[in-house]
PDB file of N, CA, C and O in Angstrom:
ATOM      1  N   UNK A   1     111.079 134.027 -13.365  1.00  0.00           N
ATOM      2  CA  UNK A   1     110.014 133.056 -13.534  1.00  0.00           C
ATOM      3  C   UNK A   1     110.294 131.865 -12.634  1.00  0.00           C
ATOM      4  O   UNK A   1     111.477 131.595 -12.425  1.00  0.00           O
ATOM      5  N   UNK A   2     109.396 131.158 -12.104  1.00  0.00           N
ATOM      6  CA  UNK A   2     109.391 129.845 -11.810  1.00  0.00           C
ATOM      7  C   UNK A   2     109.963 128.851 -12.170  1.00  0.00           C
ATOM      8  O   UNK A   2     110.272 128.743 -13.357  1.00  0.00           O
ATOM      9  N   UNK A   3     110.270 127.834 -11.238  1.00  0.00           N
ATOM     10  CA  UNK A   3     110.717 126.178 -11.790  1.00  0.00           C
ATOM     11  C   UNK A   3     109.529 125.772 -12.665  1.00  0.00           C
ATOM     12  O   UNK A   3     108.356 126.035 -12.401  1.00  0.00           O
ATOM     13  N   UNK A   4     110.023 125.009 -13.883  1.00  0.00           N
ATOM     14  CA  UNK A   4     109.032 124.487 -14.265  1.00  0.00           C
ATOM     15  C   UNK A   4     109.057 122.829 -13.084  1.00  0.00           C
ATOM     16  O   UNK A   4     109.969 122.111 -12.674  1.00  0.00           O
ATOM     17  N   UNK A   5     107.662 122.824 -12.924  1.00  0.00           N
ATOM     18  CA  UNK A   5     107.909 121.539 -12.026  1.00  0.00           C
ATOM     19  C   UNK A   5     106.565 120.528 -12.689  1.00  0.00           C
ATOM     20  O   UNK A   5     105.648 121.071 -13.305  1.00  0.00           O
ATOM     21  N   UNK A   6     106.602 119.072 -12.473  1.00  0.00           N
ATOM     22  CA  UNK A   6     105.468 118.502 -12.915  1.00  0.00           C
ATOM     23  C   UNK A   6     105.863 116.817 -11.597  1.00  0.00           C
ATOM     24  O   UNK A   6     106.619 116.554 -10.661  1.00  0.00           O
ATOM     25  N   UNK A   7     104.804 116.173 -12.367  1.00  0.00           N
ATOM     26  CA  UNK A   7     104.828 114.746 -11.801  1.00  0.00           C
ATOM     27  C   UNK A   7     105.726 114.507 -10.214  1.00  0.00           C
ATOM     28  O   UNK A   7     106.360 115.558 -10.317  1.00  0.00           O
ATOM     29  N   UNK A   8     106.085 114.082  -9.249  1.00  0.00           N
ATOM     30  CA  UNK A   8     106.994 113.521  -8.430  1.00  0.00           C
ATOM     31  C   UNK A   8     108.085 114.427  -8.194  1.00  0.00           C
ATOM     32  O   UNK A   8     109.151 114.008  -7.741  1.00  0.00           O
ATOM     33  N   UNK A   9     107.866 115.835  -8.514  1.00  0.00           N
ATOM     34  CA  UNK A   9     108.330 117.066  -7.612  1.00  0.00           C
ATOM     35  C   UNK A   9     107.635 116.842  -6.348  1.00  0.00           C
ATOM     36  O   UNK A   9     106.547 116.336  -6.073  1.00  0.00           O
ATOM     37  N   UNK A  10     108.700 117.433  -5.564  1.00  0.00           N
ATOM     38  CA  UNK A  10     108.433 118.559  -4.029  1.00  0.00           C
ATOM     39  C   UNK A  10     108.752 119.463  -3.966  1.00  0.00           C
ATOM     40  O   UNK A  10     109.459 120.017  -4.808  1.00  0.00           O
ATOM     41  N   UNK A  11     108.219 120.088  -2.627  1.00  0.00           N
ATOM     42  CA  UNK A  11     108.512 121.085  -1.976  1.00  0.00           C
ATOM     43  C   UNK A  11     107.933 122.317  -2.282  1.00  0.00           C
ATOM     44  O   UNK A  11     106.899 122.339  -2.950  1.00  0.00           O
ATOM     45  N   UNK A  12     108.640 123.709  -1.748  1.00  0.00           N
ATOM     46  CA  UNK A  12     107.667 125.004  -1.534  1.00  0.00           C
ATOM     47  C   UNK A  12     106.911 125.355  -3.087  1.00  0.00           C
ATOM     48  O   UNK A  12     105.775 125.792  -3.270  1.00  0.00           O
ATOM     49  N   UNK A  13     107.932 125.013  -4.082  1.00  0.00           N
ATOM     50  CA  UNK A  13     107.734 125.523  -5.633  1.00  0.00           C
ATOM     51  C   UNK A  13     106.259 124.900  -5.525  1.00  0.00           C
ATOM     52  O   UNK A  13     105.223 125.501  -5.808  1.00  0.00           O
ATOM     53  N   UNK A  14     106.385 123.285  -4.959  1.00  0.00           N
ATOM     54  CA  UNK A  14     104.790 122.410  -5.400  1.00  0.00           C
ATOM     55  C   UNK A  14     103.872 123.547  -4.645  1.00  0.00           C
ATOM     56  O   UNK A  14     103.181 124.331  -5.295  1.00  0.00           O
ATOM     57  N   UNK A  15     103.936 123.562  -3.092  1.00  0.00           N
ATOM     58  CA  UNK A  15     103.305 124.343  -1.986  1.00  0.00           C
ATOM     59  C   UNK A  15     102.388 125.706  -2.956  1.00  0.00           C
ATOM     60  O   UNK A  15     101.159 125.692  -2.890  1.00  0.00           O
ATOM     61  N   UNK A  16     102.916 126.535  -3.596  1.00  0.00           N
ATOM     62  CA  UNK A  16     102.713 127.549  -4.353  1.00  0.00           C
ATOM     63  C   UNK A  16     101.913 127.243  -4.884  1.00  0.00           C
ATOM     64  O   UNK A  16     100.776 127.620  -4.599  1.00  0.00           O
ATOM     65  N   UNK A  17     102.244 126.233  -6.123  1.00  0.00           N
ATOM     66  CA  UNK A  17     101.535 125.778  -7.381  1.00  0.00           C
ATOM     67  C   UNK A  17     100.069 125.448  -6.493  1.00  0.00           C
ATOM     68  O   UNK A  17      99.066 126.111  -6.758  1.00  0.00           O
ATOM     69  N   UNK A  18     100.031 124.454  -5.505  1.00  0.00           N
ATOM     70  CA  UNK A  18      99.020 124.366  -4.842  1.00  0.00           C
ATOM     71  C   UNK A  18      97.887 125.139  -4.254  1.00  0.00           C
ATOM     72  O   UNK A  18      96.703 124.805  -4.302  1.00  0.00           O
ATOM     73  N   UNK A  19      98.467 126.397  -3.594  1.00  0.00           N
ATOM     74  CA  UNK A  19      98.010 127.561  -3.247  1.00  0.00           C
ATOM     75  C   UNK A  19      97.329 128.021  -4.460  1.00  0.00           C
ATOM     76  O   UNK A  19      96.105 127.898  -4.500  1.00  0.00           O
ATOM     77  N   UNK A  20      97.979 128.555  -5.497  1.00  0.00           N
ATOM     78  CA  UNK A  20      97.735 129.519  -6.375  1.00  0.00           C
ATOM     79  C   UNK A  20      96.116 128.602  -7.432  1.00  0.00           C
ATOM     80  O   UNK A  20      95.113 129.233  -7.763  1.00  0.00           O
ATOM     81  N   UNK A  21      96.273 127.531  -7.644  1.00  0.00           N
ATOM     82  CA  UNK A  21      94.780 126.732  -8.113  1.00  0.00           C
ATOM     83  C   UNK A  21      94.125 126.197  -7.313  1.00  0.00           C
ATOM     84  O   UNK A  21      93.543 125.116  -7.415  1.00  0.00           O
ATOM     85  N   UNK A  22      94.180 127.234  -6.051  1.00  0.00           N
ATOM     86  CA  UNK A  22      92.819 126.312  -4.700  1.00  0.00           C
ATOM     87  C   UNK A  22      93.164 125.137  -4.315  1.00  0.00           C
ATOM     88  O   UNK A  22      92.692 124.683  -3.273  1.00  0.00           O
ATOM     89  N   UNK A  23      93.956 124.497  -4.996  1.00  0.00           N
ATOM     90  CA  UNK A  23      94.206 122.731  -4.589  1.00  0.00           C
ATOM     91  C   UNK A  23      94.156 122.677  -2.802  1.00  0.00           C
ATOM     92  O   UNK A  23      93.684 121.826  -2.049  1.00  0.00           O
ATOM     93  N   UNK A  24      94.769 123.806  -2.562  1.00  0.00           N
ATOM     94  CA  UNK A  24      95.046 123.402  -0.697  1.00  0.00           C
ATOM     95  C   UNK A  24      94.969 124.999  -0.078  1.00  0.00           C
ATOM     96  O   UNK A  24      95.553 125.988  -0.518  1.00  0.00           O
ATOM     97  N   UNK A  25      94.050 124.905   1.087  1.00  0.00           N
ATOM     98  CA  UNK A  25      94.219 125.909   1.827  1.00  0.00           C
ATOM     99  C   UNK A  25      95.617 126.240   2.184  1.00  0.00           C
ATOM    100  O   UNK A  25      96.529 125.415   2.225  1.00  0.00           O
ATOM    101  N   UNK A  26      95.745 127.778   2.493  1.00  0.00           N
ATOM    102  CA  UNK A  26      96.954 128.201   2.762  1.00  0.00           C
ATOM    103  C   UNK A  26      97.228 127.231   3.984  1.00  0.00           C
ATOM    104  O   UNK A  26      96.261 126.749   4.574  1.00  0.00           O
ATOM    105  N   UNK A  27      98.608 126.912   4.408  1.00  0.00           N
ATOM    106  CA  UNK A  27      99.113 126.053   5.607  1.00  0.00           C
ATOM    107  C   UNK A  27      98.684 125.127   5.330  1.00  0.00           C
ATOM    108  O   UNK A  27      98.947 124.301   6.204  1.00  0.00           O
ATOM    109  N   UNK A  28      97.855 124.526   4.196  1.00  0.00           N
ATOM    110  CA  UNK A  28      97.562 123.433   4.319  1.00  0.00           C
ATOM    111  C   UNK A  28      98.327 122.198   3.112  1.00  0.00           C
ATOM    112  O   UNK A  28      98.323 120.977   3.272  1.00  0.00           O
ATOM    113  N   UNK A  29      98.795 122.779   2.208  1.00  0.00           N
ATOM    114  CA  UNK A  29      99.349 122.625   0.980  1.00  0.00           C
ATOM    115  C   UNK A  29     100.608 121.210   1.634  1.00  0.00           C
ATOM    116  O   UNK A  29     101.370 121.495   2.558  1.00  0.00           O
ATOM    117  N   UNK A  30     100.629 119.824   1.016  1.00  0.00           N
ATOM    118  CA  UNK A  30     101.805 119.203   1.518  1.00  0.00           C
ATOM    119  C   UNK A  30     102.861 119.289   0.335  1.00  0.00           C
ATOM    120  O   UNK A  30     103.765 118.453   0.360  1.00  0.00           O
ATOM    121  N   UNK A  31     102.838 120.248  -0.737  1.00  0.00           N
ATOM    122  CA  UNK A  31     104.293 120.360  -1.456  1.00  0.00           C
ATOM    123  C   UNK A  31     104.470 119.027  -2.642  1.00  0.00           C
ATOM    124  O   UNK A  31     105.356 119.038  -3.497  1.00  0.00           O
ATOM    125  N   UNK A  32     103.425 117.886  -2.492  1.00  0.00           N
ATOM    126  CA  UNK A  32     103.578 117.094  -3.686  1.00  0.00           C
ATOM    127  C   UNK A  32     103.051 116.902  -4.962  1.00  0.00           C
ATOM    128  O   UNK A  32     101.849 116.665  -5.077  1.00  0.00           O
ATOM    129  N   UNK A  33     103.740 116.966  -5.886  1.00  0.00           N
ATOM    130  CA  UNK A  33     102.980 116.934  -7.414  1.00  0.00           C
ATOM    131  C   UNK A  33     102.678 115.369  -7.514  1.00  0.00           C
ATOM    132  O   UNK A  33     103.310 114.639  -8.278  1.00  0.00           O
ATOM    133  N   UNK A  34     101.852 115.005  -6.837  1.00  0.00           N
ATOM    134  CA  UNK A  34     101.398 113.132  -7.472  1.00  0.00           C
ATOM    135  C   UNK A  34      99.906 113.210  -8.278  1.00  0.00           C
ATOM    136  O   UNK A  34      99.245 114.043  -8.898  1.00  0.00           O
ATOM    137  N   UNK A  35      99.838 112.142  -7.960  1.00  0.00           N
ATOM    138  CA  UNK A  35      98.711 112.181  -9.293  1.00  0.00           C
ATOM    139  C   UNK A  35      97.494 112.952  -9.455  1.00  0.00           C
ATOM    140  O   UNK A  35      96.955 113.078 -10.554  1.00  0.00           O
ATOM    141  N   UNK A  36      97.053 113.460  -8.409  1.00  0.00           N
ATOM    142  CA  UNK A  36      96.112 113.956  -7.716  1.00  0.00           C
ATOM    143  C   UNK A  36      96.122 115.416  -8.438  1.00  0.00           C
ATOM    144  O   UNK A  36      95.659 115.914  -9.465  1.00  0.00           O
ATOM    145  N   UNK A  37      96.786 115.758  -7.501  1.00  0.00           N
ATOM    146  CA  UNK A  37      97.327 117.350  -8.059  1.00  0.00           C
ATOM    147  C   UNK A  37      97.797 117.231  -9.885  1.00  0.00           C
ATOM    148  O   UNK A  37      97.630 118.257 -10.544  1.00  0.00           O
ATOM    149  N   UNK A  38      98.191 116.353 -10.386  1.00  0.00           N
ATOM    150  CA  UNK A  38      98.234 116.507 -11.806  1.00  0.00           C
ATOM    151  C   UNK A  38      97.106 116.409 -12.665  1.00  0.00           C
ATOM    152  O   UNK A  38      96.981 116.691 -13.857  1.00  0.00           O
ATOM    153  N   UNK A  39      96.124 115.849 -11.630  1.00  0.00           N
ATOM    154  CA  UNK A  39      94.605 115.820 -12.599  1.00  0.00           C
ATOM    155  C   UNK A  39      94.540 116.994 -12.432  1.00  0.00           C
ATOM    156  O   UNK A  39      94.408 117.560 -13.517  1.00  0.00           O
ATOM    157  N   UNK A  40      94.567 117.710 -11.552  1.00  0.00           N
ATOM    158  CA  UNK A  40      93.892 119.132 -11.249  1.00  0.00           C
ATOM    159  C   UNK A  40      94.429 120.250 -11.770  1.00  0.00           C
ATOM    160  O   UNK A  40      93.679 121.219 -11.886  1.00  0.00           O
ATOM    161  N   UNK A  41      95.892 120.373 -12.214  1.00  0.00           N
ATOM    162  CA  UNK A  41      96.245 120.921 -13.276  1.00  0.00           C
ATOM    163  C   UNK A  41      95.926 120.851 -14.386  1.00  0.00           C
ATOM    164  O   UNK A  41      95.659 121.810 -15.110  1.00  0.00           O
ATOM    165  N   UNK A  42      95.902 119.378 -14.767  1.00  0.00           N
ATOM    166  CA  UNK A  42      95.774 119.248 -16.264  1.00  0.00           C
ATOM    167  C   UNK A  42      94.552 119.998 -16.460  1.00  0.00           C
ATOM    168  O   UNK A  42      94.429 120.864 -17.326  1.00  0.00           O
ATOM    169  N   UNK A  43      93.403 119.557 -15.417  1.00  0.00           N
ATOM    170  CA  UNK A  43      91.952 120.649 -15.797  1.00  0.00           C
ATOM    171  C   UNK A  43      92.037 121.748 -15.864  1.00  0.00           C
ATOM    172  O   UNK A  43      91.802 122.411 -16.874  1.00  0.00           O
ATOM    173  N   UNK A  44      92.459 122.243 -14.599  1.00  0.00           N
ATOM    174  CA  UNK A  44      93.197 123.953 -14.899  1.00  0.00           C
ATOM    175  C   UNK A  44      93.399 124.387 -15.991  1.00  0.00           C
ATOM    176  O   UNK A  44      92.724 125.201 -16.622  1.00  0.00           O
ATOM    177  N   UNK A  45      94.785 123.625 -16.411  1.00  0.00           N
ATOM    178  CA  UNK A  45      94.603 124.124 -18.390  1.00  0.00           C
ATOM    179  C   UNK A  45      93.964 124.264 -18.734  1.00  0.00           C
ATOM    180  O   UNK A  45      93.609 125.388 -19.088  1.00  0.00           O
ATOM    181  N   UNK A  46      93.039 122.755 -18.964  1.00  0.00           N
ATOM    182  CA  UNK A  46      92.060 122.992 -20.083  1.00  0.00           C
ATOM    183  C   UNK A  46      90.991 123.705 -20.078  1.00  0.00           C
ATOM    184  O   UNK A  46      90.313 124.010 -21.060  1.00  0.00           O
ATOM    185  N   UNK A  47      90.756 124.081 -18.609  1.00  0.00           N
ATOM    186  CA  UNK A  47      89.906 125.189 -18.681  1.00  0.00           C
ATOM    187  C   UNK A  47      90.315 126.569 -18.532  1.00  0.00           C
ATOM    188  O   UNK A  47      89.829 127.355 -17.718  1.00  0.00           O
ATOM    189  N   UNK A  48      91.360 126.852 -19.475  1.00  0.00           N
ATOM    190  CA  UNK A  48      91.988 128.262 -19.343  1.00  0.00           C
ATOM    191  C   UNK A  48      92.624 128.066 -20.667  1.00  0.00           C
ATOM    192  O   UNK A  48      93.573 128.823 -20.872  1.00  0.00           O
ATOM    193  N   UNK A  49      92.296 127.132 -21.731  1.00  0.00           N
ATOM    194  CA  UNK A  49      92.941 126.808 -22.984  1.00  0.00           C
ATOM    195  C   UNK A  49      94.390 126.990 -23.298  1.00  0.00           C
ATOM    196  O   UNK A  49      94.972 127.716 -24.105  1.00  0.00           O
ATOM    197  N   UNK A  50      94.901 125.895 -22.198  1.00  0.00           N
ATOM    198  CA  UNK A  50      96.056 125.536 -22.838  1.00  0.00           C
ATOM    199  C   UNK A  50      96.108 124.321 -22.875  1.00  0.00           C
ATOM    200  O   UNK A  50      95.248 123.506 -22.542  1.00  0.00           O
ATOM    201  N   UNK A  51      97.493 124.108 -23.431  1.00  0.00           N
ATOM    202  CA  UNK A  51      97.561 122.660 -23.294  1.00  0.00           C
ATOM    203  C   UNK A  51      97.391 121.678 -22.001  1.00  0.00           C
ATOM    204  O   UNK A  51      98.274 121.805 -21.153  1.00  0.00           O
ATOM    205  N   UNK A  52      96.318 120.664 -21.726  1.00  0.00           N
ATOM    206  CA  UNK A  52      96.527 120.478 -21.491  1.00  0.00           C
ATOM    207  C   UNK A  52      98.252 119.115 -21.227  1.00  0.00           C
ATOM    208  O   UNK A  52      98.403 118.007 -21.742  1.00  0.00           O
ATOM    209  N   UNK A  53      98.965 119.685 -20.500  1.00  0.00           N
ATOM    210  CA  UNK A  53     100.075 118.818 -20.441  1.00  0.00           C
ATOM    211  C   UNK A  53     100.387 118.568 -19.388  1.00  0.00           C
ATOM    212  O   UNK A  53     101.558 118.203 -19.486  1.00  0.00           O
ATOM    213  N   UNK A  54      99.900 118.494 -17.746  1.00  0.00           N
ATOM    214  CA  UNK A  54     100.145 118.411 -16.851  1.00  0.00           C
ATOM    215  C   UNK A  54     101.447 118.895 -16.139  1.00  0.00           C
ATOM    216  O   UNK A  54     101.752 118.562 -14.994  1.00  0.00           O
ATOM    217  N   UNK A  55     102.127 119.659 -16.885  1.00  0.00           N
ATOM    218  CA  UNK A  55     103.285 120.370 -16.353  1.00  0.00           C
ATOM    219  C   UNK A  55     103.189 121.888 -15.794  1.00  0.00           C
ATOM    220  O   UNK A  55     102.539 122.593 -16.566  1.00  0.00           O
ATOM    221  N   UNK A  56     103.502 122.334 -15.051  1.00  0.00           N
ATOM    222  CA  UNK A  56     103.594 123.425 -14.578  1.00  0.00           C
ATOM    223  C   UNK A  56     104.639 124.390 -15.064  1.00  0.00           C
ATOM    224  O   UNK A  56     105.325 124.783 -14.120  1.00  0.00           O
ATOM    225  N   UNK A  57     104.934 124.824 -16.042  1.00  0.00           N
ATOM    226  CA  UNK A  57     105.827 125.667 -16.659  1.00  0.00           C
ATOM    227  C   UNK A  57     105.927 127.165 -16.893  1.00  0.00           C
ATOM    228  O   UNK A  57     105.494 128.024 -16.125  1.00  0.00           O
ATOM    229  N   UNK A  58     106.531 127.367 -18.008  1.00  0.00           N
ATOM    230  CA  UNK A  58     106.109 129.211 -17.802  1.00  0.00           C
ATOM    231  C   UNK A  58     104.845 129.425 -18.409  1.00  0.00           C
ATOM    232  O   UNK A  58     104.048 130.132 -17.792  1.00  0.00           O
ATOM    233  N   UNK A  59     104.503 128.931 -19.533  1.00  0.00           N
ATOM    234  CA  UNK A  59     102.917 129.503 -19.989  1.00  0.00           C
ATOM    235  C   UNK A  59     102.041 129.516 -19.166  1.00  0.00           C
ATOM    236  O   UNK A  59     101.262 130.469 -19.123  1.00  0.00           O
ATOM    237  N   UNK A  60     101.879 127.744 -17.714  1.00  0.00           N
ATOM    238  CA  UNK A  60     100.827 127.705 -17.251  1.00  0.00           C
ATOM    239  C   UNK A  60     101.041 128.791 -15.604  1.00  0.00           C
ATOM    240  O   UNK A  60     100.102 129.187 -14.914  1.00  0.00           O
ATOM    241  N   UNK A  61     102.551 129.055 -15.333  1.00  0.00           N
ATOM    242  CA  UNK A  61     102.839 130.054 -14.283  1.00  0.00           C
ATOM    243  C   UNK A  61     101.773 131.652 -14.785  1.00  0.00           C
ATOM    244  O   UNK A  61     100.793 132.181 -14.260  1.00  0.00           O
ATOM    245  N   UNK A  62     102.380 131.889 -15.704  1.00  0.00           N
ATOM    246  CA  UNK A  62     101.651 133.207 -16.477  1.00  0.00           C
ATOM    247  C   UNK A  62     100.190 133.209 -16.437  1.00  0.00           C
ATOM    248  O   UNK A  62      99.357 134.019 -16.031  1.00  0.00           O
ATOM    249  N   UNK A  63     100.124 131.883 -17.065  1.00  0.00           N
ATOM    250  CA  UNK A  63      98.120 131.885 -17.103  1.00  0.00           C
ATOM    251  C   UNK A  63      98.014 132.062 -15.650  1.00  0.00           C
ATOM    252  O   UNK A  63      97.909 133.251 -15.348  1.00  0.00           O
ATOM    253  N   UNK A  64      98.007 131.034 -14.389  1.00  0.00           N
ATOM    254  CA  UNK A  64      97.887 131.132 -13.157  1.00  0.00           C
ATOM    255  C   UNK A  64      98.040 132.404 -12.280  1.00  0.00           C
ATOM    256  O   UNK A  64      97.157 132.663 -11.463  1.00  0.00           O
ATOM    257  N   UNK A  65      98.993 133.111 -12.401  1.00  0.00           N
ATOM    258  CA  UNK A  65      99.007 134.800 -11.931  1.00  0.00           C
ATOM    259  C   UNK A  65      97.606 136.184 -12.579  1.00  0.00           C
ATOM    260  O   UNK A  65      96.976 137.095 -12.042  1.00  0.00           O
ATOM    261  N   UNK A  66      97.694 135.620 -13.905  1.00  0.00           N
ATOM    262  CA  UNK A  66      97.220 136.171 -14.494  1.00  0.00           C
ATOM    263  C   UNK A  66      95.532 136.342 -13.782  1.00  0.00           C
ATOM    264  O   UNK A  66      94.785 137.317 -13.701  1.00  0.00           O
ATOM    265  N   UNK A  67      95.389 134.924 -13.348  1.00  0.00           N
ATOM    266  CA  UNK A  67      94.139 133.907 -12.863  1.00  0.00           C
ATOM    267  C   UNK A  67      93.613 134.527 -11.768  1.00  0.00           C
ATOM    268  O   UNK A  67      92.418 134.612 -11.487  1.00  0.00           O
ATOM    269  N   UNK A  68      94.605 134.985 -11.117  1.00  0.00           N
ATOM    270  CA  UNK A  68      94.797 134.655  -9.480  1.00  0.00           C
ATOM    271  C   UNK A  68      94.608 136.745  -9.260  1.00  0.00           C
ATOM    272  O   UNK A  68      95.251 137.579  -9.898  1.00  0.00           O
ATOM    273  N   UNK A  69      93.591 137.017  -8.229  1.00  0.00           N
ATOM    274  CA  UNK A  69      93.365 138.220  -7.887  1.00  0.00           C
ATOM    275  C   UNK A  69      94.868 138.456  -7.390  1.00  0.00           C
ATOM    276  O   UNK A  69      95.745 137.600  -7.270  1.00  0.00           O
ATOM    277  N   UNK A  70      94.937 139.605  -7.174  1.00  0.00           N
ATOM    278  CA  UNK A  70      96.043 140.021  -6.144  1.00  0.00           C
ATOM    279  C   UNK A  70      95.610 140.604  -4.913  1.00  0.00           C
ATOM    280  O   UNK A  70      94.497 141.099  -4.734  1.00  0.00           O
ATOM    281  N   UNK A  71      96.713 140.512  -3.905  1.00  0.00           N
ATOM    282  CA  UNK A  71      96.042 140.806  -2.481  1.00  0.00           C
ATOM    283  C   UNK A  71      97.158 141.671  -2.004  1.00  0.00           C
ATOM    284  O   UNK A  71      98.370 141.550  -2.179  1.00  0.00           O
ATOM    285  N   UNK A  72      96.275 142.829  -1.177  1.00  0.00           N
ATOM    286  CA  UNK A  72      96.663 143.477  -0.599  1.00  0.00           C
ATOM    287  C   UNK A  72      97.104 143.602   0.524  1.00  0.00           C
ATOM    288  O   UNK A  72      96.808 142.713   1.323  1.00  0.00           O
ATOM    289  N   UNK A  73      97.902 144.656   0.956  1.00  0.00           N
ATOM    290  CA  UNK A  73      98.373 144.813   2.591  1.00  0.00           C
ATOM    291  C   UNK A  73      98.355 146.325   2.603  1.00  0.00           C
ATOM    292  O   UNK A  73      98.362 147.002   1.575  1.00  0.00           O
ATOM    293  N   UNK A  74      98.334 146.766   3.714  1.00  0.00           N
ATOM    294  CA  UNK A  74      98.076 148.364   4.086  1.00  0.00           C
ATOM    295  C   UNK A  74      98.813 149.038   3.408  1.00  0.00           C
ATOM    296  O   UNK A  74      98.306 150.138   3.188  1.00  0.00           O
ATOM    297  N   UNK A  75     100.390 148.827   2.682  1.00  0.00           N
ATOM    298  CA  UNK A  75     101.000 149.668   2.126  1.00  0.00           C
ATOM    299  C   UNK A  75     100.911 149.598   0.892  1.00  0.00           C
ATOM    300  O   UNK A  75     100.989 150.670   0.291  1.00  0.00           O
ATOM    301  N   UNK A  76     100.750 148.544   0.221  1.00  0.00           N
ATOM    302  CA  UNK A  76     100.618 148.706  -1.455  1.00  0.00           C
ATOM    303  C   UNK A  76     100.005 146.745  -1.699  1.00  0.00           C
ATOM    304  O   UNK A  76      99.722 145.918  -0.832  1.00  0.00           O
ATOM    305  N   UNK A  77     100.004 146.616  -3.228  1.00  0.00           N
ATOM    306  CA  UNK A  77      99.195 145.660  -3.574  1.00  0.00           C
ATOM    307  C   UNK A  77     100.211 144.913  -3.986  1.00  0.00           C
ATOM    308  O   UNK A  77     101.240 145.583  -4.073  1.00  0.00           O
ATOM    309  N   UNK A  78     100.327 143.926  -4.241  1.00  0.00           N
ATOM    310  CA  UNK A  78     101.606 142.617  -4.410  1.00  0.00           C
ATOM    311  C   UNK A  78     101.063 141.721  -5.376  1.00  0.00           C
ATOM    312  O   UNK A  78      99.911 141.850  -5.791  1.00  0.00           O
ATOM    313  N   UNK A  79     101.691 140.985  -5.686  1.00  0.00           N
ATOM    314  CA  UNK A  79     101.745 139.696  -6.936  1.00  0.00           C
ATOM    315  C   UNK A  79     100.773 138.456  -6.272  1.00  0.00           C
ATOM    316  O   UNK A  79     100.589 138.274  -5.068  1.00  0.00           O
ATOM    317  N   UNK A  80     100.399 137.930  -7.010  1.00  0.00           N
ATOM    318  CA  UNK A  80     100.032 136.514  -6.406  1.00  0.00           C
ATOM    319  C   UNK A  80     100.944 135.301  -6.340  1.00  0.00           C
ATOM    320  O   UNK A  80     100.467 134.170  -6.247  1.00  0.00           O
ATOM    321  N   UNK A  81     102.095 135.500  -6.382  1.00  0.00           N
ATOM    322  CA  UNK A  81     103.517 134.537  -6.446  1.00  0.00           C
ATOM    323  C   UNK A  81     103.456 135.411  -4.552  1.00  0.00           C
ATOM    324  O   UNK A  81     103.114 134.639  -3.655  1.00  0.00           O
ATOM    325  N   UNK A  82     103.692 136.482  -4.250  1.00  0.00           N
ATOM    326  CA  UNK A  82     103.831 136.565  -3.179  1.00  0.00           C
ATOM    327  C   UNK A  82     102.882 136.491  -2.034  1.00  0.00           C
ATOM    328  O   UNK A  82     103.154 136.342  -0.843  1.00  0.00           O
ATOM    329  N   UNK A  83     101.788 136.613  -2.572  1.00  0.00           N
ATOM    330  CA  UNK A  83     100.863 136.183  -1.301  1.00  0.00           C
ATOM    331  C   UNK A  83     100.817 134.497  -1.192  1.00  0.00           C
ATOM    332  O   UNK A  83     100.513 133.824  -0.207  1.00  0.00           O
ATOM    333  N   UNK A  84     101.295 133.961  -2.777  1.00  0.00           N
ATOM    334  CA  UNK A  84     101.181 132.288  -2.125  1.00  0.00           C
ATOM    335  C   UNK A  84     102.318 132.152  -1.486  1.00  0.00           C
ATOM    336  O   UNK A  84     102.114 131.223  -0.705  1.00  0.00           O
ATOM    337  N   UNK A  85     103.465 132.547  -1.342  1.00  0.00           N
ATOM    338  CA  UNK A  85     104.380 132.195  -0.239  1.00  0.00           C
ATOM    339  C   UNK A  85     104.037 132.867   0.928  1.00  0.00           C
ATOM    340  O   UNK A  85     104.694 132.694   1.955  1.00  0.00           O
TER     341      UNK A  85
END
């Protein structure tokens, strides 16, 4: 499973989280959890009934995959943890 990450994190873990709820086109993602991106989680939750709590943890990792189509490549079909990296 994932870092749980929230508030005044960086880096690729944020990049992901970003990817995976539309927040940022692929390559486009800058990796920070500020306030911005925590509104947009917190909605995320609540529109997928959880808490909202603005943290990114394992329930809201699970909901988010769960969320998220999966994408393919010519040889077989993959996770959505791996197409956001």
């Amino acid at each position: 499973m994932l870092s749980t990450i929230r508030l005044n994190n960086t880096g690729d873990i944020v990049k992901i989280a970003q990817y995976m709820l539309n927040y940022a086109e692929r390559g486009k993602a800058d990796g920070i959890f500020d306030d911005r991106f925590a509104a947009e989680v917190g909605d995320w939750q609540a529109k997928h009934n959880l808490t909202a709590d603005y943290i990114i943890g394992p329930n809201t990792w699970s909901a988010m995959a769960k969320a998220m189509p999966t994408c393919s490549t010519s040889k077989n079909k993959t996770s959505t943890y791996t197409c956001a990296i």
